[in-house]
C-alpha positions in Angstrom: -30.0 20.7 7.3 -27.6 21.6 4.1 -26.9 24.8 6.2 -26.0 23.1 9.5 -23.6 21.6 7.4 -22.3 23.8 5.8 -20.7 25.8 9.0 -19.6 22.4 10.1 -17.8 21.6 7.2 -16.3 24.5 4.9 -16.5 23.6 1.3 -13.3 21.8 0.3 -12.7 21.5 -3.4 -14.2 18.0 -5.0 -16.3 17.2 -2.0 -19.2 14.9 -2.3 -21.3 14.2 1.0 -21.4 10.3 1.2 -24.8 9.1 -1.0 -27.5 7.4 1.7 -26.7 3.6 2.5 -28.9 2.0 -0.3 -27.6 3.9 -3.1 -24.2 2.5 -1.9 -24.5 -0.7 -1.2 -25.7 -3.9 -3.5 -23.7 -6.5 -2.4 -22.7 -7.3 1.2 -19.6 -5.7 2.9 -17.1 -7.4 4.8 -15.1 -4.8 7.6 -11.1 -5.2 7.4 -9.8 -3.2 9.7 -6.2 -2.9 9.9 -5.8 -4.0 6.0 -3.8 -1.0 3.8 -4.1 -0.3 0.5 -1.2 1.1 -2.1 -3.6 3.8 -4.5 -1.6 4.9 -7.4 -2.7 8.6 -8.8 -1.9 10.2 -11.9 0.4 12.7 -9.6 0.8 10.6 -6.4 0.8 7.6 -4.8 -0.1 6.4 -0.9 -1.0 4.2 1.6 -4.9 4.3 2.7 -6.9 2.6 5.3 -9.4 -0.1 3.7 -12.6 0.6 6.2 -14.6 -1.6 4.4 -15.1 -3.6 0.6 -17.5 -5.5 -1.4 -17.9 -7.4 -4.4 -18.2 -3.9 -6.6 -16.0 -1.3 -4.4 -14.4 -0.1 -1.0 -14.3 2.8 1.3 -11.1 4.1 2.2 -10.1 6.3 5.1 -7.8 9.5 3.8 -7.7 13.1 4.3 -6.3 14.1 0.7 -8.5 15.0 -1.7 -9.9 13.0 -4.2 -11.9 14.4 -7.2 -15.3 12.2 -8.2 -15.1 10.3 -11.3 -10.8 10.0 -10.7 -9.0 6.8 -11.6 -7.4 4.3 -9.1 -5.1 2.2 -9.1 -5.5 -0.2 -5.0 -3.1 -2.6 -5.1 -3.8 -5.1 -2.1 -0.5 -7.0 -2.6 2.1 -7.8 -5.0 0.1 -10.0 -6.8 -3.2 -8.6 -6.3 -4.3 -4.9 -7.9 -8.3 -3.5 -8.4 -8.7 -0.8 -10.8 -11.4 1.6 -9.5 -12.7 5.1 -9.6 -13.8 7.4 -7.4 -17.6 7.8 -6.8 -17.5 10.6 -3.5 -15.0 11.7 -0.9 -16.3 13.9 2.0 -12.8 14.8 3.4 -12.2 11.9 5.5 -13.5 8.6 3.6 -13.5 8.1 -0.2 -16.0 5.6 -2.0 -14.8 3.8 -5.4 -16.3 1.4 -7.9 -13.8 -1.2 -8.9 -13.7 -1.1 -13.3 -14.9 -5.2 -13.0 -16.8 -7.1 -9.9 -14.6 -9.2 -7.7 -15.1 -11.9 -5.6 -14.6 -10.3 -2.0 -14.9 -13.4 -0.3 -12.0 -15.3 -2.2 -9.6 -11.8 -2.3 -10.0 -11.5 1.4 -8.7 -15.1 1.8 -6.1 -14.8 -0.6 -4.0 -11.9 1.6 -5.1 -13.8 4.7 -3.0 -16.6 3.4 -0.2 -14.6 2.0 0.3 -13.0 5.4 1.1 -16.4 7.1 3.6 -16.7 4.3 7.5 -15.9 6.3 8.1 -13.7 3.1 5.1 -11.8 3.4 6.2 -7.7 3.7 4.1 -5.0 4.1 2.9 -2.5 1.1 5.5 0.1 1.0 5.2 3.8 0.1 7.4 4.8 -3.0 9.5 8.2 -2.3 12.6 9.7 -3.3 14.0 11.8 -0.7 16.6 12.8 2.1 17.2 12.3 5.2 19.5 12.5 8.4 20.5 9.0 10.0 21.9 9.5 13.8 23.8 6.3 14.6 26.8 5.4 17.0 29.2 6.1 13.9 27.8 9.7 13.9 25.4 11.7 11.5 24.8 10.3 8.0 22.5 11.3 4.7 20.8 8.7 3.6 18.2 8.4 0.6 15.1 7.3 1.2 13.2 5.0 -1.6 10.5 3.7 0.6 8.3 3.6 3.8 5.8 1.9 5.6 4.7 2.7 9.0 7.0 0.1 10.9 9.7 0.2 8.0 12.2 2.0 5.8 14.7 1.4 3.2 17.3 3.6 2.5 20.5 3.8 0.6 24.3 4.9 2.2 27.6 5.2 2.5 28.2 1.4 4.0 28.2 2.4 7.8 25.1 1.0 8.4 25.0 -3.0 9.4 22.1 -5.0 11.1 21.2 -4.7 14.8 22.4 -1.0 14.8 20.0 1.3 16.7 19.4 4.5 14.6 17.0 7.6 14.4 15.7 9.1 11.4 15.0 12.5 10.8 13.2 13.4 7.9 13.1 16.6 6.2 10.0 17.9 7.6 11.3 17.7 10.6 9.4 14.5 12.1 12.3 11.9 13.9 11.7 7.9 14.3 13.7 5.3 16.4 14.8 2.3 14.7 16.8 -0.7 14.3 18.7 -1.9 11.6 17.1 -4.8 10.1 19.2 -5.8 7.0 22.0 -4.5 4.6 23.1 -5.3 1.6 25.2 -3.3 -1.3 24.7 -0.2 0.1 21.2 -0.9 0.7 19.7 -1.2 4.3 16.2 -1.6 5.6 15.0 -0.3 9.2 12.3 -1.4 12.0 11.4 1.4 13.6 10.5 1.3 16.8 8.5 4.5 16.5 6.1 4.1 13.6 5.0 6.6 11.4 1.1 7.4 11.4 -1.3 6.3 9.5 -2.2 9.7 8.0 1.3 10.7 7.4 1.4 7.8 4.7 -1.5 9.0 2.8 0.6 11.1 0.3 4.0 10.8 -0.9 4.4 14.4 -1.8 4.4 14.9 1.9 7.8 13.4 2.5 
């Protein structure tokens, strides 16, 4: 069997194959799918899928490589952060340990009820980078200092007001549709209509 697997899956540096169910698991897991996570690195920082947590860790969905024994930092929301590290990745899904037990149940129902709150936003991604904002008042540079999949906020040069239809284009050459949502000092924050992906998020040395 190691063999089979080995031609289906080339090595890839700090890869663990996921440890059998038991070994994993002591407490019960509750599934929150559609629930993202802010994990701080000592080099990086992204947005990661939560496929599933427990009283003494989570899996998380991401494709970028994560060493065993690696600190984390998961921030659930602004007021809620687990300190973890990393027990396997296998290339797609990454299994931590959080530093101190939690109570799952009470967390989960914590975010549930700051989502209902009309304040609530979305975890962003921090970056620090460029890109080219098409509008009605022509091409502008704007700087980029953070992202989400339906969002981004951006400072410019004060042509930018709310209700304005724009499209990004980002270094890397990816575009997104948006709308103006707000603006403020220079400061403006967009819907777009296009979202990023999931994946795309994952790292913020990608942008």
């Amino acid at each position: 069997m190691g063999s089979v697997l080995q031609v289906l899956r080339p090595d890839v540096p700090h890869w663990r194959e996921m440890p059998d169910e038991d070994e994993r698991r002591t407490s019960p897991r509750y599934r929150t799918i559609f629930r993202v996570a802010q994990v701080t690195r000592e080099h990086d920082v992204g947005l990661w899928r939560i496929r599933n947590i427990s009283d003494e860790g989570m899996m998380l969905l991401t494709a970028v490589p994560v060493r065993v024994g690696e600190h984390l930092s998961i921030r659930l929301s602004d007021l809620i952060t687990l300190e973890a590290k990393a027990l396997w990745w296998d290339g797609e899904r990454c299994g931590v340990q959080f530093d101190d037990p939690i109570d799952c149940a009470a967390v989960l129902e914590t975010l549930a009820e700051a989502q209902k709150d009309q304040r609530h936003r979305p975890l962003r991604l921090p970056v620090n980078t460029r890109a080219l904002a098409y509008c009605d008042r022509g091409l502008h540079t704007v700087h980029l200092h953070d992202l989400s999949q339906h969002g981004a906020g951006f400072t410019h040069d004060g042509c930018f007001h709310p209700g304005m239809a724009t499209k990004l284009h980002f270094e890397t050459g990816e575009e997104y549709r948006g709308v103006v949502r707000w603006n403020q000092d220079g400061r403006a924050g967009i819907f777009l209509v296009e979202p990023i992906p999931c994946e795309k998020l994952e790292s913020a040395l990608r942008f």
